[in-house]
C-alpha positions in Angstrom: -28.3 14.5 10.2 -26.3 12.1 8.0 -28.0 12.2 4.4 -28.6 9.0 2.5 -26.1 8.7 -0.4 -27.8 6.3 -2.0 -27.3 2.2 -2.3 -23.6 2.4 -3.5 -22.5 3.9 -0.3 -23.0 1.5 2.7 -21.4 4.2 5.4 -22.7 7.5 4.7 -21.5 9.2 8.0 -17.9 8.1 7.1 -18.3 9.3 3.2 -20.0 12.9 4.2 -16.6 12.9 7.1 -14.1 12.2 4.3 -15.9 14.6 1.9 -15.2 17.6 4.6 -11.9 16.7 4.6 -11.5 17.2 0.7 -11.3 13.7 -0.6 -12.4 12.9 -3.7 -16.1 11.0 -4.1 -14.3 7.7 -5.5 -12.2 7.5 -2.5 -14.5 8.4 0.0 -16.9 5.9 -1.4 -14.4 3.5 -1.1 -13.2 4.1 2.2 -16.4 4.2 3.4 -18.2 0.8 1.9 -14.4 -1.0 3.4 -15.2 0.2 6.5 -18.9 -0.5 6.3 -17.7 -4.1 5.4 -16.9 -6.5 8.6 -14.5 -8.4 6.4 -12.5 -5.5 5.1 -10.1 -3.6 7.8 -9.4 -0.3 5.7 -7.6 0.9 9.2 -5.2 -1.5 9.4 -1.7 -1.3 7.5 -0.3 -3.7 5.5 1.7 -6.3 5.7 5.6 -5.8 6.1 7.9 -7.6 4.1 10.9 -8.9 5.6 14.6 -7.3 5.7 16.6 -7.5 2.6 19.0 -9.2 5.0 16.1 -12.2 6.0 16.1 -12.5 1.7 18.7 -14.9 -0.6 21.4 -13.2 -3.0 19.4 -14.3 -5.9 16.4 -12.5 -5.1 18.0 -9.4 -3.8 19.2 -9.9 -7.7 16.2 -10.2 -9.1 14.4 -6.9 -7.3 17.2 -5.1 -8.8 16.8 -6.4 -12.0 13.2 -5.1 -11.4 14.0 -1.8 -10.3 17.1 -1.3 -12.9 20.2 -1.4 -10.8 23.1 -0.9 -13.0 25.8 -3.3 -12.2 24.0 -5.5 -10.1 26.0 -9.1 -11.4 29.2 -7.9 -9.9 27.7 -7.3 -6.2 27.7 -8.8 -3.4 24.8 -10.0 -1.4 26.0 -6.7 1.4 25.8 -4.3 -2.0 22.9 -5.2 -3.3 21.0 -5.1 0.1 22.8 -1.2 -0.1 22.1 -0.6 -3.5 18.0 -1.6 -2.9 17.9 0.4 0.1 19.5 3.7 -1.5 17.3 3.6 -4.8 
């Protein structure tokens, strides 16, 4: 029998499942009130950005700026795509 957690768990079957499989009570709990929620889809993967290839020079630029590719100003739109994808 599925024991009540108590009001801040909303799927206490699916939290006492994810506890036997050694998750943490914070996760679980959170798993479990996503899934307990119809507008929430906690099974579902997220969205996929497009290809570097589908993306313009100048923000291929500015990722590496983010990510700190060294001598990102001198490449080309091909390098940079190459220099993303091997960081």
């Amino acid at each position: 029998m599925t024991k009540d957690h108590g009001a801040q768990i909303k799927d206490d079957k699916t939290y006492e499942e994810l506890r036997k499989q050694g998750e943490s009570k914070e996760k679980a709990a959170r798993i479990a009130n996503a899934k307990a929620n119809k507008d929430m889809n906690p099974s579902k993967k997220g969205g996929e950005s497009g290809s570097y290839e589908d993306w313009s020079k100048d923000d291929l630029y500015h990722r590496a700026q983010e990510i700190g590719i060294e001598g990102r100003s001198d490449m080309t739109k091909d390098e940079l795509i190459k220099a993303l994808r091997n960081h």
